[in-house]
BAVO-75153 format. One record per residue (C-alpha): residue number from 1; residue in three letters; x, y, z. Coordinates in nm, 4 decimals, decimal comma. Layout:
BAVO-75153
[atom NUM ALA [X Y Z]];
...
END
This chain:
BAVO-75153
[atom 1 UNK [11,1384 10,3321 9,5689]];
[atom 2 UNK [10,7858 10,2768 9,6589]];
[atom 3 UNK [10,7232 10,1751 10,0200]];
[atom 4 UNK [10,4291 9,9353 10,1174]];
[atom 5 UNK [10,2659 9,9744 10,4613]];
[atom 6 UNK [10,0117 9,6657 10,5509]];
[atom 7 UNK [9,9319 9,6857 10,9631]];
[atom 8 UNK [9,7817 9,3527 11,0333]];
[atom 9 UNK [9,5910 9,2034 11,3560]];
[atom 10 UNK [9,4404 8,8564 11,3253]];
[atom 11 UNK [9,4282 8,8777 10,9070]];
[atom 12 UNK [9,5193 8,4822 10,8353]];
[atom 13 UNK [9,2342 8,4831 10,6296]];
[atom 14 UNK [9,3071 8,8115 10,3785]];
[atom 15 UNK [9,6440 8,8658 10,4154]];
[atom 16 UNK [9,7940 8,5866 10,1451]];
[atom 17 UNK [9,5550 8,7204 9,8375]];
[atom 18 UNK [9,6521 9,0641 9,9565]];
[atom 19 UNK [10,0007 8,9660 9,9262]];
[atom 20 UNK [10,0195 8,8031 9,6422]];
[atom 21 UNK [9,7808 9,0708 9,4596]];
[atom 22 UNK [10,0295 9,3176 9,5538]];
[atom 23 UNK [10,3451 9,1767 9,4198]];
[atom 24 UNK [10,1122 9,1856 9,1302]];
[atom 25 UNK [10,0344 9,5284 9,1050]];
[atom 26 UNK [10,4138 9,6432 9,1713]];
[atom 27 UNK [10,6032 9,4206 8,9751]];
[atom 28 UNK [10,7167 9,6816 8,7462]];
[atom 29 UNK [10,8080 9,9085 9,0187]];
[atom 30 UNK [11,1004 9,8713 9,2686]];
[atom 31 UNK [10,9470 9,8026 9,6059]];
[atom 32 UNK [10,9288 9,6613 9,9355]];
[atom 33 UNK [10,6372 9,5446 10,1634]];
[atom 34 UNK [10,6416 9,5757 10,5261]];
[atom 35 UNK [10,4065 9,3832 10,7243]];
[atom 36 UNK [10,3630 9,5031 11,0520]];
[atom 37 UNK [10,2394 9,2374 11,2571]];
[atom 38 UNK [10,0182 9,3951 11,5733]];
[atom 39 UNK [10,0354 9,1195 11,8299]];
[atom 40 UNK [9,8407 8,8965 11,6085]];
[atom 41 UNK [9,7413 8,5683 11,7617]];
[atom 42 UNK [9,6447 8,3736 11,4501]];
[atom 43 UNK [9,8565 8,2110 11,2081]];
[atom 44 UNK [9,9112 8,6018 11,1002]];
[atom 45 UNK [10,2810 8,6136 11,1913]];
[atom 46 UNK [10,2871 8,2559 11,0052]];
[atom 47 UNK [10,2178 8,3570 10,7157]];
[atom 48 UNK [10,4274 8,6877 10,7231]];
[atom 49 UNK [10,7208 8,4237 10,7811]];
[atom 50 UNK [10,6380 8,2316 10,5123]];
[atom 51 UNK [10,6584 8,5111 10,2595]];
[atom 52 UNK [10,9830 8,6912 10,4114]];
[atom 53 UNK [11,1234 8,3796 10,3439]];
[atom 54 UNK [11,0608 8,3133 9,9983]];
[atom 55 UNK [11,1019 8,6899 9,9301]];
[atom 56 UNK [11,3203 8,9656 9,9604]];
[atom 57 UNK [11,1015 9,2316 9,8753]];
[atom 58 UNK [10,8350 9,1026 10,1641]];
[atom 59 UNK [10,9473 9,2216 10,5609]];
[atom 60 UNK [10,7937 9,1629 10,9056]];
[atom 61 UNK [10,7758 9,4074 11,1648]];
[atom 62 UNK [10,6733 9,2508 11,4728]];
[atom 63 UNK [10,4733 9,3716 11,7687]];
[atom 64 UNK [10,4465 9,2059 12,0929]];
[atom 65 UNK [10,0989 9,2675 12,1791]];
[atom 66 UNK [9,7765 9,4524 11,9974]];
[atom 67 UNK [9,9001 9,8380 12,0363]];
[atom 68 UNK [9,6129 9,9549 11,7997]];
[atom 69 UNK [9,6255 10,0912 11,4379]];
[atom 70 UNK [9,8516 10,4072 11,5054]];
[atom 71 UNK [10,1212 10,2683 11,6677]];
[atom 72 UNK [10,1073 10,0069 11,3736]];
[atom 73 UNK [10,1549 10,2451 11,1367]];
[atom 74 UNK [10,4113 10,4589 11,3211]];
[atom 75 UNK [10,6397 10,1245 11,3539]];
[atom 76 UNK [10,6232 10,1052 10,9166]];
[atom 77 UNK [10,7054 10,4839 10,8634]];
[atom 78 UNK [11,0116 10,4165 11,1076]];
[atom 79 UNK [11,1152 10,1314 10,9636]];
[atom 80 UNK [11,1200 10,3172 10,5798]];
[atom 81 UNK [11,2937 10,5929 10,7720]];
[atom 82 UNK [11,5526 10,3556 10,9089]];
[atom 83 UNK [11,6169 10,2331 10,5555]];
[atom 84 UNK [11,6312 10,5818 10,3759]];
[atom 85 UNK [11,8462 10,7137 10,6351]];
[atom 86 UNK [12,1023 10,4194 10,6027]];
[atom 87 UNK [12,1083 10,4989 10,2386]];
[atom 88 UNK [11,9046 10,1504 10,1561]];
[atom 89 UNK [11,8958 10,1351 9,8075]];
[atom 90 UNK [11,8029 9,7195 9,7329]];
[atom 91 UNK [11,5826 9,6285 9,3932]];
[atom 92 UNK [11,6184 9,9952 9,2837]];
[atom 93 UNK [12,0062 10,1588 9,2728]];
[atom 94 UNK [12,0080 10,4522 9,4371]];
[atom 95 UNK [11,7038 10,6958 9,5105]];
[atom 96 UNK [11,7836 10,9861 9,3163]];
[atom 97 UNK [11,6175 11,2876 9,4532]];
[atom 98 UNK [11,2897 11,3628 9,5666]];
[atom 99 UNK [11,0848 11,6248 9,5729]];
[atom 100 UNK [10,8260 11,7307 9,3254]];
[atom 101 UNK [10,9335 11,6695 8,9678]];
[atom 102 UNK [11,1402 11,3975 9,0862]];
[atom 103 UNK [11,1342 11,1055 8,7973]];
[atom 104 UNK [11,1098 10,8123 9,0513]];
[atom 105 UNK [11,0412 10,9802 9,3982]];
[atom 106 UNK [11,0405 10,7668 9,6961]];
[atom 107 UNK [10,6973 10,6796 9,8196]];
[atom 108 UNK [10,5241 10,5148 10,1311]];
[atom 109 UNK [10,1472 10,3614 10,0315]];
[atom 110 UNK [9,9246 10,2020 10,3093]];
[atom 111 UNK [9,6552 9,9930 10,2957]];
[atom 112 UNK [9,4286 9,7637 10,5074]];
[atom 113 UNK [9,5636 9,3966 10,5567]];
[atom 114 UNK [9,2270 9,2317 10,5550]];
[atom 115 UNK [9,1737 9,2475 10,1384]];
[atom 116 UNK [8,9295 9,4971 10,1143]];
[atom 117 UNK [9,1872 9,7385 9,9815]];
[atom 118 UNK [9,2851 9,6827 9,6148]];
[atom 119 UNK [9,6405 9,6829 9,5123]];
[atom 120 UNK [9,5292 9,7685 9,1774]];
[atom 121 UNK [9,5078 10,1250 9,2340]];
[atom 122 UNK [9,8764 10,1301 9,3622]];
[atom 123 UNK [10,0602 10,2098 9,0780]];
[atom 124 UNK [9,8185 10,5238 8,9731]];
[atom 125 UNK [9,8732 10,6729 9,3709]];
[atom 126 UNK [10,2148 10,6433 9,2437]];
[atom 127 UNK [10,2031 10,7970 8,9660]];
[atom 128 UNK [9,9972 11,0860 9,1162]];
[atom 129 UNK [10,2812 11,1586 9,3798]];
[atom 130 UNK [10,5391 11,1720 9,0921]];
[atom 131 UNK [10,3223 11,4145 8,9288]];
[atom 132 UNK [10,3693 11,6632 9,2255]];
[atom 133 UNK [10,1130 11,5741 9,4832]];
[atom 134 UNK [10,2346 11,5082 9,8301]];
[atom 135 UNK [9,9608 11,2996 9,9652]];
[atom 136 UNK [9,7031 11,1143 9,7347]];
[atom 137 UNK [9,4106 10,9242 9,8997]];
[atom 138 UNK [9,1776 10,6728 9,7601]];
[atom 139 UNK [8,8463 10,8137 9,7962]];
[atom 140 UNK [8,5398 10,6176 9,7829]];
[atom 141 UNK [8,3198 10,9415 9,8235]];
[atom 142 UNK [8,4979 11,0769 9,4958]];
[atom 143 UNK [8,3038 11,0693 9,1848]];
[atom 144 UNK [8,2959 10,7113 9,0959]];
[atom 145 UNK [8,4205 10,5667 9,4157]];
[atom 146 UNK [8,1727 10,3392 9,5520]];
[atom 147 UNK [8,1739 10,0778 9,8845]];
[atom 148 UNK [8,0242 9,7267 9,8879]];
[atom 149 UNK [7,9271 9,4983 10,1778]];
[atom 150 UNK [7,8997 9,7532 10,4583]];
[atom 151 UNK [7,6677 9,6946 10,7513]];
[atom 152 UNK [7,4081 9,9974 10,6889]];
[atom 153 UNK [7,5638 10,0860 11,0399]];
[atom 154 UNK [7,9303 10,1016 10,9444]];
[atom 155 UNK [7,8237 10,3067 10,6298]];
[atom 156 UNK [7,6237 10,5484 10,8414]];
[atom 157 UNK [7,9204 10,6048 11,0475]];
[atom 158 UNK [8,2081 10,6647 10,7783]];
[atom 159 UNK [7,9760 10,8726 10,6405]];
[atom 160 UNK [7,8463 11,0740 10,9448]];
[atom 161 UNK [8,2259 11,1147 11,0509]];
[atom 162 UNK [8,3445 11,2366 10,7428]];
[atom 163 UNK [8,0698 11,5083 10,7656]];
[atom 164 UNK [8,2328 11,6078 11,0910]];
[atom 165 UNK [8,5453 11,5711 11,0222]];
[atom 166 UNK [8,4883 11,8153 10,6948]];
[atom 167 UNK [8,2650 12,0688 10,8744]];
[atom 168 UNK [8,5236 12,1134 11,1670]];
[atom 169 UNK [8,8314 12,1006 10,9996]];
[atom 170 UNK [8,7517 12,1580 10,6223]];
[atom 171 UNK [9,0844 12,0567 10,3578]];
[atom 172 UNK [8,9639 12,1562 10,0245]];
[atom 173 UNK [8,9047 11,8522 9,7432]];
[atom 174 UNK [8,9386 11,6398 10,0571]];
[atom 175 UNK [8,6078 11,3836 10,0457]];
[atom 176 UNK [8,7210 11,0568 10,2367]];
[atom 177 UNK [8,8954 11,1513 10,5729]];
[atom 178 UNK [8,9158 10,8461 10,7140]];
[atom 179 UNK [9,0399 10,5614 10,4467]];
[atom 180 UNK [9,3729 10,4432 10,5158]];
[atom 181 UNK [9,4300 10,3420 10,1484]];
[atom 182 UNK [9,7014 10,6270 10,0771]];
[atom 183 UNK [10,0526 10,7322 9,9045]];
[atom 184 UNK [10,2533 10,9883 10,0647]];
[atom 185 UNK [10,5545 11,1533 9,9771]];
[atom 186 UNK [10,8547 11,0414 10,1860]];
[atom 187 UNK [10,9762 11,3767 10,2322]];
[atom 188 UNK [10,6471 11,4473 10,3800]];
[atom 189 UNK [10,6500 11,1773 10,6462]];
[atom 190 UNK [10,9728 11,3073 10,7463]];
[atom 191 UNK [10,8524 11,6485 10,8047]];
[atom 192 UNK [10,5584 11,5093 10,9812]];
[atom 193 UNK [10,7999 11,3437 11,2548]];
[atom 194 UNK [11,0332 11,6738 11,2305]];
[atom 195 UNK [10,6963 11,8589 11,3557]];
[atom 196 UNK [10,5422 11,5769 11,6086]];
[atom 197 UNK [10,7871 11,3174 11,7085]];
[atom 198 UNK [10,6338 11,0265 11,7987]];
[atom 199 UNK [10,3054 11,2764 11,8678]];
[atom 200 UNK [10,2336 11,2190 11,4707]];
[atom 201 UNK [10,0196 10,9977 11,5126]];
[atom 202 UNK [9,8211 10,9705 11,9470]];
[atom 203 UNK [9,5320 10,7514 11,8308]];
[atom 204 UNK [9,4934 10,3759 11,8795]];
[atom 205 UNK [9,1781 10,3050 11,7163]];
[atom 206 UNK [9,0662 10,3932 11,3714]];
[atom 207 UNK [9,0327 10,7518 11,3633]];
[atom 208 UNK [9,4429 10,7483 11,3640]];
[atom 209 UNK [9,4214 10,7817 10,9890]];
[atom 210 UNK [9,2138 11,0947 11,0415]];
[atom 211 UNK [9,4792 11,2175 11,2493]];
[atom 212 UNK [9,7260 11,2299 11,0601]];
[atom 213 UNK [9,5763 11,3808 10,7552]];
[atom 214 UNK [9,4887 11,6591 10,9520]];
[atom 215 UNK [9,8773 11,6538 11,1091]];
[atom 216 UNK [10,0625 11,6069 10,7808]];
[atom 217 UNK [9,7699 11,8326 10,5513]];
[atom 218 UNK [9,9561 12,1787 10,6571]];
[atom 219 UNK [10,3076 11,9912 10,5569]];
[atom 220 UNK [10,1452 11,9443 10,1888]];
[atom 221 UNK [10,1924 12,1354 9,8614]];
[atom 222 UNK [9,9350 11,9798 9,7345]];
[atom 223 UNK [9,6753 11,6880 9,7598]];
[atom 224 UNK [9,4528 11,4461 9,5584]];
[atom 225 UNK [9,2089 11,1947 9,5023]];
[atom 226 UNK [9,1618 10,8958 9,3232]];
[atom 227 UNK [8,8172 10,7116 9,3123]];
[atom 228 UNK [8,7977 10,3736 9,5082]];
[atom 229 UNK [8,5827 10,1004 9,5431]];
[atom 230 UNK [8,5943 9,9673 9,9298]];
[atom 231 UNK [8,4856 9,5357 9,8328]];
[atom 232 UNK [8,4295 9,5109 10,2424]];
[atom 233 UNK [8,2300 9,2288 10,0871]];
[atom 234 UNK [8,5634 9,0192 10,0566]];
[atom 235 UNK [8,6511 9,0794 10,4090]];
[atom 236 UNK [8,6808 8,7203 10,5886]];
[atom 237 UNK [8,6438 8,7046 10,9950]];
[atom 238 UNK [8,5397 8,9513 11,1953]];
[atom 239 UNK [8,5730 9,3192 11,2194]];
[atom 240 UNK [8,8123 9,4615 11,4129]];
[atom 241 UNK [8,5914 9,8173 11,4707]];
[atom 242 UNK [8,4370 9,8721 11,7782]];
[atom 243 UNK [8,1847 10,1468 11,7040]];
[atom 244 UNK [8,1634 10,3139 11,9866]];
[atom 245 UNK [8,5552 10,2961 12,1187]];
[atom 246 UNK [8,5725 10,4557 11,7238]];
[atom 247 UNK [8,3377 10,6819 11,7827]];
[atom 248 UNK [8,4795 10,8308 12,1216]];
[atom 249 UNK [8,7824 10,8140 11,9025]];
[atom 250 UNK [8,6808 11,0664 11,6651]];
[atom 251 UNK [8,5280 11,3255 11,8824]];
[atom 252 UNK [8,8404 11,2939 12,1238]];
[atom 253 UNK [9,0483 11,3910 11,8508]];
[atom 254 UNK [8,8694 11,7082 11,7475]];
[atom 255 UNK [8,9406 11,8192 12,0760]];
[atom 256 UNK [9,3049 11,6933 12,0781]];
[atom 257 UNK [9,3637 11,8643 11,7416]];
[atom 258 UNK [9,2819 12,1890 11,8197]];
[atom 259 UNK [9,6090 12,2159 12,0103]];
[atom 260 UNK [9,8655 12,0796 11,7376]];
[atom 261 UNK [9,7338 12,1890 11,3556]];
[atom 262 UNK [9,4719 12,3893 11,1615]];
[atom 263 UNK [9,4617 12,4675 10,8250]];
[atom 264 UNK [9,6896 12,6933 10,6469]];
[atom 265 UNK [9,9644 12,5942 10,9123]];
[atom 266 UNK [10,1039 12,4565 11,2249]];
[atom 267 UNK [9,9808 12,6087 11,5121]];
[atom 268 UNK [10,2312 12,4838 11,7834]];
[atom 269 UNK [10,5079 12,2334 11,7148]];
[atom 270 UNK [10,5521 11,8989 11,9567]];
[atom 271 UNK [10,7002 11,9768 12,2674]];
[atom 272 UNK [10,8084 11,5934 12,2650]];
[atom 273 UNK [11,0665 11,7616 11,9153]];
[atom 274 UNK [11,3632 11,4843 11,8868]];
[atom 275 UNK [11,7531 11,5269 11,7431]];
[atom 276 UNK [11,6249 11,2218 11,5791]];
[atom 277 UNK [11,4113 11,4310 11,3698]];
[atom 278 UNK [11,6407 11,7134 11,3030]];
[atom 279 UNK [11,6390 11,9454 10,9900]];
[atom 280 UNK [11,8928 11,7102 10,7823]];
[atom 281 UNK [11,6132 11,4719 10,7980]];
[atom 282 UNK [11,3441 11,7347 10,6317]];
[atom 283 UNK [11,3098 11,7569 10,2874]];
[atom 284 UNK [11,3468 12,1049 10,1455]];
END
């Protein structure tokens, strides 16, 4: 079953091509999209509604209020955790096993909300993961990635952060730190919570996605990348980064970090551990 992660705060504008692009790209995959609404205060949750209701395969999580990018994306791993641990099998018969070598392995992709992500490359993360990889990321610093419509500003930045990010804690074959366009095994989710808790992922702003690659890279058998083309240039409405909240962001967590993983390992597991998370949870 292949899991679809969009977080989504004030996307009216992206969010139906986005949609409709990635019903697209999955059709001949079972699937399921979960939207997780961040407090938006557009007609975000509007059009979320719209599609839930017209689809099965289309699901809103809800958020009160704006709780930042990591706590969006910690509410869509639970909820594919909730399902898998109920033994959801809809559009797809039971899971069959996982693991690497498993035919059709359960899967959990994110991707930005806003349309500058595209679907396209879905079903090839997909494929990678069922090829053995644990954790594939669409690069757009691998050969033949490329970005478009970047402020010379934002560009400097991803850039300049993914030199630090590299330089103080190097994963080998790993170019693009930062993008959130990614597949992950299930099984390695789980043994991300098993390790952290709800401590997978501290981060509010945008270096959360750095964060947990460099949680969940010790958990990995192996990694990959894909080349990707970031078309920022089809983003409507503004940008939700604030550079220098981002920026504190980043060199916060290279402090943080130090105290959880490095890599080769785990250093120290979460002291917030849950029975939620126990072993029967972790894939072997």
């Amino acid at each position: 079953m292949l899991f679809i992660i969009l977080p989504a705060y004030n996307e009216e504008k992206g969010l139906p091509a986005l949609l409709e692009n990635t019903k697209k790209a999955c059709g001949g995959l079972p699937y399921r999209i979960i939207v997780v609404d961040d407090g938006s205060r557009d007609q975000t949750g509007t059009i979320i509604r719209e599609y839930t209701s017209l689809s099965e395969q289309v699901e809103a999580v809800s958020h009160g209020e704006n709780m930042g990018l990591g706590p969006a994306l910690l509410s869509g791993f639970r909820r594919v955790l909730e399902y898998k641990h109920g033994g959801w099998t809809e559009n797809g018969g039971p899971a069959g096993r996982e693991g690497a070598g498993a035919p059709w392995p359960d899967v959990i992709v994110t991707l930005d909300a806003d349309n500058t992500h595209s679907p396209e490359l879905i079903p090839l993360l997909y494929q990678r993961i069922r090829e053995g990889d644990d954790l594939v990321i669409a690069s757009r610093y691998a050969p033949g990635g490329r970005q478009r419509g970047l402020s010379p500003l934002r560009r400097m930045l991803s850039r300049g952060a993914g030199i630090v990010m590299k330089c103080a804690f190097p994963l080998p074959g790993i170019r693009d730190y930062s993008c959130g366009f990614r597949a992950y095994r299930l099984g390695l989710v789980r043994k991300g919570f098993a390790a952290y808790g709800e401590r997978l992922i501290e981060s509010t702003d945008f270096s959360a996605t750095v964060e947990l690659l460099l949680k969940l890279a010790p958990l990995c058998r192996s990694w990959s990348e894909v080349p990707f083309e970031l078309r920022y240039d089809r983003k409507q409405g503004a940008s939700k980064m604030k550079i220098w909240a981002t920026i504190s962001g980043y060199v916060a967590l290279i402090f943080r970090h130090r105290r959880f993983t490095a890599y080769g390992g785990l250093r120290e597991r979460s002291e917030d551990w849950s029975e939620e998370w126990s072993e029967e949870w972790v894939e072997e």
